[in-house]
Every structure is written in C-alpha cells, then in structure tokens.
N, C-alpha and C positions, 0 to 999 in steps of 0.2 A: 468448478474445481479443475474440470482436464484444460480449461487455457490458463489458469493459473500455474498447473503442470509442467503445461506445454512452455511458458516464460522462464518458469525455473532452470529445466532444463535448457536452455536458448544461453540464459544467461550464465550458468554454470559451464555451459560447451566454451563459453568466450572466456573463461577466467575470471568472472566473476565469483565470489562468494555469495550466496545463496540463503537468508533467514529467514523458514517461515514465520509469518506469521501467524495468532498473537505471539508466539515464544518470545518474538523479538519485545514486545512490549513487557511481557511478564516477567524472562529472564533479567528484566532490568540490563539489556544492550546497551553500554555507554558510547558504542565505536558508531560515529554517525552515518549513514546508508548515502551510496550516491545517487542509490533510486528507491521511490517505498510503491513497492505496488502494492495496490489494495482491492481486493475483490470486492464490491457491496451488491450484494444481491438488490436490496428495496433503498436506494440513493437517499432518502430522508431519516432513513432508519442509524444510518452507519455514518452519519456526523459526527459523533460522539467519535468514533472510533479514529475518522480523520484530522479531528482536534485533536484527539490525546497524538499522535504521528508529527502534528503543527507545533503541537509545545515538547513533547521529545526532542524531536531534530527540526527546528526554527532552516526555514530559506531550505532546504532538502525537497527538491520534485516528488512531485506524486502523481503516478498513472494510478489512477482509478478507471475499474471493468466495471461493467455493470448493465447488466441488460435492460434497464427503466430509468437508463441516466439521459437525461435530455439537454438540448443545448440553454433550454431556458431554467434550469437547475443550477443556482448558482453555489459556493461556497468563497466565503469571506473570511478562512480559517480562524 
C-alpha cells in the first residue's frame, strides 16, 4: 500500500491524474489510463483482476508490484 502511495503521489506531483483503484474499474471509467498500475500482493491470485484492466483498456501498459512476482510468472493477458 505505501508504494503504491508513494507512485500515486510521483505521479500526481508530474500532472498526472491519479485513479485509484478498483474505483476505476467499478466506477465504470470510460477515459483510457496511459498507465494502470496494479498492486497484486499473491501474482496467481490477481489474474483475474489483470484481465478485467486487459479487456477494459486493450494495448494500455501495465506495471504490476508484487512482492512473489517472479520472472518465470508469465501473463498472456
């Protein structure tokens, strides 16, 4: 939570606009992100949550945090 914190604010001090998420998924956000960071605490768990971000906003990066994210963990969105 404090480095996702810590991004927010990073990116908010640059002019970016700033949506947490889920709100962004739940409020039903039509405006497409030019970044989606995504915290997943357990990397296998929080698929789901990277697919619904994959079929939202199609071709839109995604930094994922994760402290049990390894390099041999793939996703195929």
């Amino acid at each position: 939570a404090s480095t996702r914190a810590l991004f927010a604010e990073w990116l908010a001090e640059a002019g970016h606009r700033v949506v947490e998420e889920p709100a962004a998924l739940q409020a039903g956000e039509d405006e497409r992100p030019s970044l989606a960071v995504v915290d997943l605490p357990y990397a296998r768990r929080g698929m789901e949550l990277l697919r619904s971000v994959a079929e939202r906003w199609p071709g839109t990066p995604v930094l994922v945090l994760s402290p049990t994210l390894f390099s041999h963990v793939r996703f195929d969105g």
